[in-house]
C-alpha positions in Angstrom: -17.4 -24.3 -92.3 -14.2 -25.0 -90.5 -11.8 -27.4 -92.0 -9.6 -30.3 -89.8 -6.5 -27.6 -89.7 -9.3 -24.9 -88.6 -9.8 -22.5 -91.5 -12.4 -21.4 -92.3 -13.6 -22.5 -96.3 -17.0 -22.3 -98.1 -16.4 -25.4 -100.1 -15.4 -27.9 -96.7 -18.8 -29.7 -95.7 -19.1 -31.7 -92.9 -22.1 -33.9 -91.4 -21.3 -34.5 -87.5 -24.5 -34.6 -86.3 -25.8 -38.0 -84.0 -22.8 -39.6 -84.2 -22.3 -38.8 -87.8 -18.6 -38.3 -89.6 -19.1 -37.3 -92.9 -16.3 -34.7 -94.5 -15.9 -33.6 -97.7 -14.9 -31.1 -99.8 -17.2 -29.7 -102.6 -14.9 -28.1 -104.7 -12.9 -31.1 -105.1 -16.1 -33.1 -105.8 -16.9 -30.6 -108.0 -14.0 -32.0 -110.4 -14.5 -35.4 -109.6 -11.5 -35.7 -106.8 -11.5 -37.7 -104.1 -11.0 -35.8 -100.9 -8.5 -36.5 -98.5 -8.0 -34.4 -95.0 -4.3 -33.9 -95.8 -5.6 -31.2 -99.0 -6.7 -29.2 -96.6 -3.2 -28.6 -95.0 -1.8 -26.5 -97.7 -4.8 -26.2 -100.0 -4.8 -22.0 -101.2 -8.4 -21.8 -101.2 -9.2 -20.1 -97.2 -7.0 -17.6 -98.7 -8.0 -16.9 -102.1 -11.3 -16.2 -100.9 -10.4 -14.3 -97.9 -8.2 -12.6 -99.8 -10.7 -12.0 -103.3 -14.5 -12.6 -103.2 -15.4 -11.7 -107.0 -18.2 -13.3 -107.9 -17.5 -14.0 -111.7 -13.9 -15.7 -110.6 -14.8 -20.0 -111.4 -12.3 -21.7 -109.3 -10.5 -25.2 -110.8 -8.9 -27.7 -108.7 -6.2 -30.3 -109.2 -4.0 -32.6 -107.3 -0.1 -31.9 -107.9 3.0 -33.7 -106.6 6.0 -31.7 -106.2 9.5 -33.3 -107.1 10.8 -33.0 -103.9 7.8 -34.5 -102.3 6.4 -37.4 -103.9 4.5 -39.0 -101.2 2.5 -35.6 -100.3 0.0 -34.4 -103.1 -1.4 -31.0 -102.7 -4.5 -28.9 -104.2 -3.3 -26.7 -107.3 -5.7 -24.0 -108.0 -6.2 -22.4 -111.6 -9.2 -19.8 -111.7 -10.6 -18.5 -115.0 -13.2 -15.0 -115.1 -16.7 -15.8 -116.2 -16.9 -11.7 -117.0 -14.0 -11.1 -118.7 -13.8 -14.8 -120.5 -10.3 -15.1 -119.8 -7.4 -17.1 -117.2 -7.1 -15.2 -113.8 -2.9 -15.4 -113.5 -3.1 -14.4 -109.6 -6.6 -15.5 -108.1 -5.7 -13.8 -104.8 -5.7 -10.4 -106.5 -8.0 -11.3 -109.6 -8.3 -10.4 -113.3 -8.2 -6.6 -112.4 -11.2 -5.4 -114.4 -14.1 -5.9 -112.0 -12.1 -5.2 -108.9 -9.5 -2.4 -110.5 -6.6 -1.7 -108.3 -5.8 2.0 -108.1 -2.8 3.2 -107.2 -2.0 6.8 -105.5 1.4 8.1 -106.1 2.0 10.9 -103.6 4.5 13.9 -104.6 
């Protein structure tokens, strides 16, 4: 479903139907977080998924607040391989054993 800022994400829900304005986000619900339309702005999830759809990749939310910006919290990301049993470092590319990367070195 689209979110407010018009990305597309699997995890936004929202209920607009009659008159209706329910929005939430089911990831963040997920991890007991209270969802605000702001995490959406900056949230890395559209683009983890876009950019990796493994099936066996959990994804963890949290709520950060950088040093330089206080007053804005953002959604922090940590994913972990249900597979592999182990901490994905880059969830855009992935743990790299169910989805190898090959590369071709030409001569």
């Amino acid at each position: 479903m689209r979110t407010p800022t018009g990305v597309d994400c699997k995890y936004f829900y929202g209920d607009y139907f009659r008159g209706r304005n329910v929005e939430e986000c089911n990831l963040l619900k997920s991890a007991s977080i209270a969802w605000q339309p702001d995490y959406c702005r900056k949230c890395p999830v559209p683009s983890i998924l876009m950019a990796n759809a493994c099936e066996f990749m959990i994804l963890s939310p949290r709520i950060t607040r950088s040093v330089t910006n206080l007053f804005k919290p953002q959604v922090e990301i940590t994913a972990f391989c249900q597979k592999t049993n182990r901490d994905v470092k880059e969830p855009h590319i992935g743990c790299g054993e169910c989805h190898p990367i090959n590369f071709v070195v030409k001569e």
